[in-house]
C-alpha positions in Angstrom: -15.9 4.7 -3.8 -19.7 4.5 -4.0 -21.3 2.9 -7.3 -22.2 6.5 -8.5 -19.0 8.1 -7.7 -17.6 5.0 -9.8 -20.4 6.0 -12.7 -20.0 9.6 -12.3 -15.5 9.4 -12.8 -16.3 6.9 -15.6 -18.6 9.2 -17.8 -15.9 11.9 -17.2 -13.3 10.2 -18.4 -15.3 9.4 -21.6 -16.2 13.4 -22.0 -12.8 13.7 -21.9 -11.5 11.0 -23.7 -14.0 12.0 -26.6 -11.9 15.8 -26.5 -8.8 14.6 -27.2 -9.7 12.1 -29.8 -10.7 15.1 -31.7 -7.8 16.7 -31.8 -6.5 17.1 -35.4 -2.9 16.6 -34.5 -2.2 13.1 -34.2 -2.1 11.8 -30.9 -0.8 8.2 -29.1 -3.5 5.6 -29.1 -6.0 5.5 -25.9 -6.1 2.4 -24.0 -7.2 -1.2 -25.4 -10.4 -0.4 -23.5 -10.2 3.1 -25.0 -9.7 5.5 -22.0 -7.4 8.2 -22.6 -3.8 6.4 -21.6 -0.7 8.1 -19.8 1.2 8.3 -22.9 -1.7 10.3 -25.0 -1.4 12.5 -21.6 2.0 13.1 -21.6 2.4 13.7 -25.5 -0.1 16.9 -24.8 2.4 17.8 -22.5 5.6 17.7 -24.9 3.5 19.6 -27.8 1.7 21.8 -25.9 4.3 25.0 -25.4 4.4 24.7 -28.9 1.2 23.1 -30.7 -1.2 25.8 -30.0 -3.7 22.4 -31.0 -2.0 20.7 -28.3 -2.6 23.8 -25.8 -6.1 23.4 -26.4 -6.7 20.0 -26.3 -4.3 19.8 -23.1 -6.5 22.5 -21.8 -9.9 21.2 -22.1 -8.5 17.8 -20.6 -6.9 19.6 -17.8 -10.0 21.0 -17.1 -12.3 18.1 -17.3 -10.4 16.0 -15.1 -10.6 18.9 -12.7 -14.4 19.2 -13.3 -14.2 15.4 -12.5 -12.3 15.7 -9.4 -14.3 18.2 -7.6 -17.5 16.8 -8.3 -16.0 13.6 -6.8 -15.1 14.9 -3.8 -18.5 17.0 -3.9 -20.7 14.0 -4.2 -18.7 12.0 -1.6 -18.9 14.1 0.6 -15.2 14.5 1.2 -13.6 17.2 3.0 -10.3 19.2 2.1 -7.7 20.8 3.5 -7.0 22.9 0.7 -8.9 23.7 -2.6 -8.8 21.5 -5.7 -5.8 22.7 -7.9 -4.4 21.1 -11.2 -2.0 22.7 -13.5 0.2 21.1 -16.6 3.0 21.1 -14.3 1.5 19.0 -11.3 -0.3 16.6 -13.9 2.8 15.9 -15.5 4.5 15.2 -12.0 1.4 12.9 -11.1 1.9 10.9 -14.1 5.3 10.3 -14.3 5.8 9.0 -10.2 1.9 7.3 -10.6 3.1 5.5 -13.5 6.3 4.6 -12.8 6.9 1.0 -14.7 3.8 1.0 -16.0 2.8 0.4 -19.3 2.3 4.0 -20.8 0.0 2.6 -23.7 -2.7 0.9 -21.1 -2.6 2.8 -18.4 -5.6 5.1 -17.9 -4.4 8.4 -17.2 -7.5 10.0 -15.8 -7.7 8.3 -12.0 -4.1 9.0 -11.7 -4.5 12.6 -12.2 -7.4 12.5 -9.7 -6.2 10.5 -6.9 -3.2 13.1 -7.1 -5.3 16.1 -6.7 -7.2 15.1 -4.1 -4.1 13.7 -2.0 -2.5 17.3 -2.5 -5.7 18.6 -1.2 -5.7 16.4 1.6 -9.1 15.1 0.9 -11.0 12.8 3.0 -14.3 10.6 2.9 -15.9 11.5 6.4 
């Protein structure tokens, strides 16, 4: 990944990281280095069905990371197979195989969710 692409995911991730710190219901700590970690990630998902505060905050996550992921393929110039897609569901699944043994706690959620959707899409760098 180009320098910018690298720039570009990182001030993404801090939009989105600075969403779901605001959320008034209390949430698992972001990384050490303050990204927003698997296990904030996954908590949305447990409170979401029913923590309408949840639902929204999982939303506007959902949809930044998305926002994130086209424009990365966009401004690499990738091509894919399919469309860009990203629901609860398929986050969820990306997290839990992605982060298998990982530590929950410190590991950034964000790229995971990314490299997931654009493998699904079949993306590629020409």
């Amino acid at each position: 990944m180009s320098r910018f692409l690298a720039k570009l995911a990182i001030a993404f991730v801090a939009v989105a990281s600075a969403v779901v710190t605001m959320s008034p219901s209390s949430a698992a700590p972001s990384t050490s280095r303050g990204l927003i970690s698997v296990a904030q990630v996954v908590q949305m998902l447990e409170k979401a069905p029913t923590d309408p505060t949840a639902q929204q905050v999982l939303t506007a996550y959902l949809a930044g990371v998305g926002e994130a992921a086209g424009a990365v393929a966009s401004m690499g110039r990738a091509t894919c197979r399919t469309s860009l897609n990203l629901s609860a569901a398929q986050a969820g699944q990306a997290l839990s195989s992605a982060a298998a043994g990982k530590d929950a706690a410190e590991t950034p959620a964000t790229p995971l969710i990314v490299r997931d959707m654009l493998d699904r899409a079949g993306c590629k760098r020409p």
